[in-house]
Short mmCIF file of the C-alpha atoms (twelve columns), coordinates in Angstrom:
data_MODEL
# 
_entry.id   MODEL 
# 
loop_
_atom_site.group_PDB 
_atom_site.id 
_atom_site.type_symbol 
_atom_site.label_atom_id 
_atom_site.label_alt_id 
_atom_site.label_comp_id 
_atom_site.label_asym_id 
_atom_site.label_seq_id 
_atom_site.Cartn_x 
_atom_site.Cartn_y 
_atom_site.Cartn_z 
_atom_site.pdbx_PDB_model_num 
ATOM 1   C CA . UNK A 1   27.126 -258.893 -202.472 1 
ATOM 2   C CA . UNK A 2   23.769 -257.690 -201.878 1 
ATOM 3   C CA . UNK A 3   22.844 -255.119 -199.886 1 
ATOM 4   C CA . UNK A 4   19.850 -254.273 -197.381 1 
ATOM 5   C CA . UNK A 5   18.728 -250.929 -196.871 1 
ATOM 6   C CA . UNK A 6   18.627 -249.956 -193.325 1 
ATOM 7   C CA . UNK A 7   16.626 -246.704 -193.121 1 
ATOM 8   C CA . UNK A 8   19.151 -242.884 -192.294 1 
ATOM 9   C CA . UNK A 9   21.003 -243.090 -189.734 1 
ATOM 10  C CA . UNK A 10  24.135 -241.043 -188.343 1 
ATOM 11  C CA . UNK A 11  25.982 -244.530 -188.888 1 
ATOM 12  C CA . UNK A 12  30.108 -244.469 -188.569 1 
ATOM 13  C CA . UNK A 13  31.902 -247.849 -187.755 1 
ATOM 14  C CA . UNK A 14  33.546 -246.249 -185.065 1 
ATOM 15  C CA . UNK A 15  33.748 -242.710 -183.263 1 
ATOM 16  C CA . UNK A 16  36.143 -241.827 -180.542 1 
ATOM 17  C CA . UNK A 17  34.886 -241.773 -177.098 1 
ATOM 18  C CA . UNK A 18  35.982 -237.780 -175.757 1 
ATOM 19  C CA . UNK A 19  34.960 -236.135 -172.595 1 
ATOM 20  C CA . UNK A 20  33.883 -232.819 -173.371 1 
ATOM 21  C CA . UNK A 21  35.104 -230.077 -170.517 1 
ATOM 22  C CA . UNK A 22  33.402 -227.334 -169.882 1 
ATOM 23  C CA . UNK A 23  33.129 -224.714 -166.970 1 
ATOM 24  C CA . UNK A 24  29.671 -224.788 -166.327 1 
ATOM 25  C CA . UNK A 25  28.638 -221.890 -163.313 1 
ATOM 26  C CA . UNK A 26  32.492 -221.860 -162.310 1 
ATOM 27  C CA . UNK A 27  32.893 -225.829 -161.845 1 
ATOM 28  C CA . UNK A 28  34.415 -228.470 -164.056 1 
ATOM 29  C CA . UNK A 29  31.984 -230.974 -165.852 1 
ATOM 30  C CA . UNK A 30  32.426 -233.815 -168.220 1 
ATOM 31  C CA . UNK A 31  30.521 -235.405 -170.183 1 
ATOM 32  C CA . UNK A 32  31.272 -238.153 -172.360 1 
ATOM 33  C CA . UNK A 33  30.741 -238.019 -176.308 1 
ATOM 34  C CA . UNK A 34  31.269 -240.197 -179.177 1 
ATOM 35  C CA . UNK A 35  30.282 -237.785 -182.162 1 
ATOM 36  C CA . UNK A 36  33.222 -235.994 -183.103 1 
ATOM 37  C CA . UNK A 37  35.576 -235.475 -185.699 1 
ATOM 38  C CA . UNK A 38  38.656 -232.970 -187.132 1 
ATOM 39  C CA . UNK A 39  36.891 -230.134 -189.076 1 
ATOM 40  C CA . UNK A 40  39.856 -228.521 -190.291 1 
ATOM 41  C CA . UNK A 41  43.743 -228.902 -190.884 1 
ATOM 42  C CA . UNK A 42  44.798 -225.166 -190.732 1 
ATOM 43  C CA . UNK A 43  43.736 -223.730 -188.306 1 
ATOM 44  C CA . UNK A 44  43.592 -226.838 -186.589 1 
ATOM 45  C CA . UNK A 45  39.619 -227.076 -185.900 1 
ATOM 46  C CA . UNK A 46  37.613 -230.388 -184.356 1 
ATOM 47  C CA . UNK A 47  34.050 -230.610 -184.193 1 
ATOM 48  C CA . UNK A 48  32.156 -231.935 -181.463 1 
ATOM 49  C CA . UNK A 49  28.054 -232.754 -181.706 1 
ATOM 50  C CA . UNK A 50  26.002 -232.458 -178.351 1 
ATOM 51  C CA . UNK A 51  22.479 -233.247 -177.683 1 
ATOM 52  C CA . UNK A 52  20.990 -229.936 -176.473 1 
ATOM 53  C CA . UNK A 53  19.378 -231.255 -173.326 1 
ATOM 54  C CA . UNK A 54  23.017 -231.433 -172.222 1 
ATOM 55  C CA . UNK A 55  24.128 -229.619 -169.285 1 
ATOM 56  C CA . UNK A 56  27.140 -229.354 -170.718 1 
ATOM 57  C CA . UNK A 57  26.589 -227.153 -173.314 1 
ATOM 58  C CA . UNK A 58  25.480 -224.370 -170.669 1 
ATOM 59  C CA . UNK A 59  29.506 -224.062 -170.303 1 
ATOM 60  C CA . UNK A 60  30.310 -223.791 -173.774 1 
ATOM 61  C CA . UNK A 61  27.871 -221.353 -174.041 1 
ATOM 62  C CA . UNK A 62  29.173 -219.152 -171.130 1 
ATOM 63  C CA . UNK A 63  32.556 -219.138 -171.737 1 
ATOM 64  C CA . UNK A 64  33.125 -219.789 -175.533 1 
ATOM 65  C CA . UNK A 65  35.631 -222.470 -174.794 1 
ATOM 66  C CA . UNK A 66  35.795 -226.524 -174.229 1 
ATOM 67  C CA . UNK A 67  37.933 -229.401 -174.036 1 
ATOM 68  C CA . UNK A 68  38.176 -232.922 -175.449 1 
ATOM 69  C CA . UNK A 69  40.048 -234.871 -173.360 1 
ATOM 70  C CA . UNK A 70  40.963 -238.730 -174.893 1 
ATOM 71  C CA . UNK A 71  40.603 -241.039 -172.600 1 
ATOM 72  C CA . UNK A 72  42.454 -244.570 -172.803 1 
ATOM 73  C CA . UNK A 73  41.114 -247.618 -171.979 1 
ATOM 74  C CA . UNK A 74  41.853 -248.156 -168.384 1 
ATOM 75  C CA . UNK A 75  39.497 -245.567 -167.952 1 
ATOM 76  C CA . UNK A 76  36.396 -246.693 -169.222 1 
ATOM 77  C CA . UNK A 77  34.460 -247.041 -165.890 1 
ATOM 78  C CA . UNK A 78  34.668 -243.140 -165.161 1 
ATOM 79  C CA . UNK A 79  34.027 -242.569 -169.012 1 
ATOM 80  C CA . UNK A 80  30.779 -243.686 -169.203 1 
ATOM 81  C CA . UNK A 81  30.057 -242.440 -165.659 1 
ATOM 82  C CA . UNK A 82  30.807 -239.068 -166.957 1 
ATOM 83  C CA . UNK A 83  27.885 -239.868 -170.324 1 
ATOM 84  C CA . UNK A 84  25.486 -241.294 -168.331 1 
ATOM 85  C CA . UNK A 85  24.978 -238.857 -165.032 1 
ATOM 86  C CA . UNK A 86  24.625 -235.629 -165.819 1 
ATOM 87  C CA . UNK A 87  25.707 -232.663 -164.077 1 
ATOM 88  C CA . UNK A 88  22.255 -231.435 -163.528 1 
ATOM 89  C CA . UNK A 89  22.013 -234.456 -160.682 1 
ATOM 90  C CA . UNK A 90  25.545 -234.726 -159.461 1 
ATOM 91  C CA . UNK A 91  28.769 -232.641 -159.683 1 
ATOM 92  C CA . UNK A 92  31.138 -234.505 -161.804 1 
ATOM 93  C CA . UNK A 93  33.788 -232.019 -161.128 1 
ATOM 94  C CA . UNK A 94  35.938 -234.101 -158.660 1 
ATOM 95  C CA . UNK A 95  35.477 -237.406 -161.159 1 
ATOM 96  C CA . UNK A 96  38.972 -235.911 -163.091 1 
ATOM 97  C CA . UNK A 97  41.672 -234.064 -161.520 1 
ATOM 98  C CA . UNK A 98  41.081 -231.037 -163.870 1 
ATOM 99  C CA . UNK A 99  43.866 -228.286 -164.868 1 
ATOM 100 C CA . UNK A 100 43.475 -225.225 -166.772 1 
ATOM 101 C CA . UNK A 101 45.795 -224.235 -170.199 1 
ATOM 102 C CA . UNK A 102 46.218 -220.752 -172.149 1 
ATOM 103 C CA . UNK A 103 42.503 -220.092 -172.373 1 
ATOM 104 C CA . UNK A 104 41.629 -220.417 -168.643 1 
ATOM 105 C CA . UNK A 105 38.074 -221.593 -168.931 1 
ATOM 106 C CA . UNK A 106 38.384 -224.793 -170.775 1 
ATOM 107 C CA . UNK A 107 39.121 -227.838 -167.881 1 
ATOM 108 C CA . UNK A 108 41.263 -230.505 -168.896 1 
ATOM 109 C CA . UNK A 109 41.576 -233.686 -167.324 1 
ATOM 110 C CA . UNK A 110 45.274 -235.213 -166.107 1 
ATOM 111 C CA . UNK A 111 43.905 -238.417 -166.187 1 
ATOM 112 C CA . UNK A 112 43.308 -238.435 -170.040 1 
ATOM 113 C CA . UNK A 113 46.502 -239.183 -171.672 1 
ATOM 114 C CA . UNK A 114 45.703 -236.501 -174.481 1 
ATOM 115 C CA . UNK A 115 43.906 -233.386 -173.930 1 
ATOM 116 C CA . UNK A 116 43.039 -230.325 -176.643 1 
ATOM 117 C CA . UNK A 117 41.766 -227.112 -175.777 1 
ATOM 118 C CA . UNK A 118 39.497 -225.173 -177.780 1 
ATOM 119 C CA . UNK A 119 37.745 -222.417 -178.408 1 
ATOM 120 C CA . UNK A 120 34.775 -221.793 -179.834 1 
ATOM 121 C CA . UNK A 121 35.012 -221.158 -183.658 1 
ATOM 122 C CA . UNK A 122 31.325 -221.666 -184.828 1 
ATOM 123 C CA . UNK A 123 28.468 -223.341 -183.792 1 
ATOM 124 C CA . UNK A 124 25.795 -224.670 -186.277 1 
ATOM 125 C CA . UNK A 125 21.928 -226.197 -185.187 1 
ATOM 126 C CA . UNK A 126 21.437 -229.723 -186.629 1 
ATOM 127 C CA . UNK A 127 18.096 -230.402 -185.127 1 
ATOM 128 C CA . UNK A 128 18.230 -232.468 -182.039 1 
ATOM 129 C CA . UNK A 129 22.199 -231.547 -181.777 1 
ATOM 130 C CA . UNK A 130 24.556 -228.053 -181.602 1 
ATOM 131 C CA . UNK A 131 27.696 -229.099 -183.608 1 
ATOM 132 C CA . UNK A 132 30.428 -227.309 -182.526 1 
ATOM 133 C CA . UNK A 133 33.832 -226.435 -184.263 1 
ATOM 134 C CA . UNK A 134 36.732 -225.822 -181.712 1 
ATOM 135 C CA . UNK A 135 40.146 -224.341 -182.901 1 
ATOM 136 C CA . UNK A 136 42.093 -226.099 -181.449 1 
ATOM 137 C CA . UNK A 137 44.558 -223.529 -179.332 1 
ATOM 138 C CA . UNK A 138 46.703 -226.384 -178.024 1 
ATOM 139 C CA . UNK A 139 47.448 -229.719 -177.426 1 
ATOM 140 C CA . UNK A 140 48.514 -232.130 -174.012 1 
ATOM 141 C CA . UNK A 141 49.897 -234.518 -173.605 1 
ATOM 142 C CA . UNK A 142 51.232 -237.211 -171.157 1 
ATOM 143 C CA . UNK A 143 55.293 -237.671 -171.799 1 
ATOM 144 C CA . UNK A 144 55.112 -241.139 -172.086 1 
ATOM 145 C CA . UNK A 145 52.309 -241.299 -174.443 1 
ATOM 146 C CA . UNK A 146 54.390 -239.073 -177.253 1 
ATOM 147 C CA . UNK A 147 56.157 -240.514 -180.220 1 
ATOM 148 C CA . UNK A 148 57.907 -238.054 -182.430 1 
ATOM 149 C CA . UNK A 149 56.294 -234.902 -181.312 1 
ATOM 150 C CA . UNK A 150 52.695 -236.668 -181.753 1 
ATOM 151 C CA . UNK A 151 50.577 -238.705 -179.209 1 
ATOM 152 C CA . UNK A 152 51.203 -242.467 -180.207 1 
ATOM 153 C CA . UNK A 153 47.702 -244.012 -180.543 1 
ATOM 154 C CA . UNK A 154 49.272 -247.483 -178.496 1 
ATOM 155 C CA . UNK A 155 50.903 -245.599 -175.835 1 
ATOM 156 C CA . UNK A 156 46.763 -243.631 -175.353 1 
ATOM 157 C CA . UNK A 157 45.167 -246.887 -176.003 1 
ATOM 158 C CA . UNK A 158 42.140 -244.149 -176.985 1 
ATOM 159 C CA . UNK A 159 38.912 -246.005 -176.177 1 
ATOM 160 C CA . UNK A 160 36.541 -246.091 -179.442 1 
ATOM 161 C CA . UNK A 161 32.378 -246.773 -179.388 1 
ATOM 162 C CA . UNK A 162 30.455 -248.968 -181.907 1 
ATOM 163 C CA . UNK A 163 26.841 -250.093 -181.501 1 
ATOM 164 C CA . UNK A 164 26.812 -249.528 -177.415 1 
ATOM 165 C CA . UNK A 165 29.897 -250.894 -177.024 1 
ATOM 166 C CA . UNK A 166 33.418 -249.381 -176.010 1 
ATOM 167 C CA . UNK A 167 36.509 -250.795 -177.950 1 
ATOM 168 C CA . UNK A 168 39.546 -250.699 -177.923 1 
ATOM 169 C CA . UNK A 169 42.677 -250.048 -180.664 1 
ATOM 170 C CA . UNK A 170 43.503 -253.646 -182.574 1 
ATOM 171 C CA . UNK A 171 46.556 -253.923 -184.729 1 
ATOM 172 C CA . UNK A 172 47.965 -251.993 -187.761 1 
ATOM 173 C CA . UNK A 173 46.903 -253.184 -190.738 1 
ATOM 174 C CA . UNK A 174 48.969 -250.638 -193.218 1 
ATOM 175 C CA . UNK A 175 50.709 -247.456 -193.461 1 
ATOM 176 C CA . UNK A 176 48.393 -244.951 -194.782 1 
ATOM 177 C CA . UNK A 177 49.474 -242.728 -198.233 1 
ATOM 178 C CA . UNK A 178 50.966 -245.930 -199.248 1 
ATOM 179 C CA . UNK A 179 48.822 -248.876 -198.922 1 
ATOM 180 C CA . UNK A 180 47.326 -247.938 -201.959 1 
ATOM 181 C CA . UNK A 181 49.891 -247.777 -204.337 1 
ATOM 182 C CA . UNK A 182 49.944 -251.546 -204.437 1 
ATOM 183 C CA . UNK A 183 46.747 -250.914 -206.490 1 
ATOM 184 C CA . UNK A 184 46.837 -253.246 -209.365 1 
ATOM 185 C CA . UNK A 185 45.914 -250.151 -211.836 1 
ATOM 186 C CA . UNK A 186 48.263 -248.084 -210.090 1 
# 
């Protein structure tokens, strides 16, 4: 097959859509972010990369903690309210009913079936973006959204972003760790 080069880009075929909480001048504020990842397995660490225009970040930067808070698909309209107002213009801080865990500075929102609160671990310039690394000091989650002791990605129905466009979870395809010993070479 041939292939067409396309110029650099930051290009993933899907990132989860989060909603970064932060306590910015005593308030909760959200703001919604795509580019995000797990950094690390132990410690748990995620990373999170924000533009630094955002208001958001002003939180972080105060109180050394955050939160990513998954939201499922039912709430997409509030989602992208929360990425595309900032808090600069309006207080977002009634948008999610927010709640507080261990840390007590990182707002989480009850609406979000899965929630992880974090604290500040490192933070690293990447031109127009501050990539943060949480550790991750612990994990929410709503009851009915748990499967074995983890959060059961139908039961979230996590909303994903490609190309400007929110998605949601599709089907399994195969069990990872195992798909691949079907390899012909194997």
């Amino acid at each position: 097959m041939e292939k067409t080069a396309l110029g650099p880009m930051p290009y993933m075929s899907i990132m989860p859509i989060l909603l970064v909480g932060a306590l910015v001048k005593e308030k909760p504020n959200y703001m919604t972010a795509a580019w995000a990842s797990v950094a690390c397995m132990a410690p748990p660490m995620v990373c999170v990369a924000l533009n630094r225009s955002r208001y958001t970040l002003k939180g972080i930067e105060e109180n050394g903690t955050f939160s990513l808070n998954v939201p499922s698909a039912k709430g997409v309209t509030e989602a992208d309210y929360c990425g595309i107002v900032s808090g600069v213009v309006k207080d977002k801080s009634t948008v999610y009913t927010s709640f507080f865990g261990k840390l007590g500075t990182a707002p989480m929102s009850k609406e979000c079936p899965v929630n992880l609160e974090c604290r500040v671990f490192q933070s690293l310039e990447c031109g127009s973006h501050i990539l943060y690394i949480g550790e991750v000091i612990e994990v929410y989650a709503d009851r009915e959204c748990v499967t074995d002791g983890k959060p059961d990605v139908n039961k979230v129905n996590p909303l994903v972003y490609s190309q400007t466009t929110y998605w949601k979870i599709g089907e399994e395809v195969a069990k990872a760790f195992s798909a691949g010993k079907n390899y012909v070479n194997w």
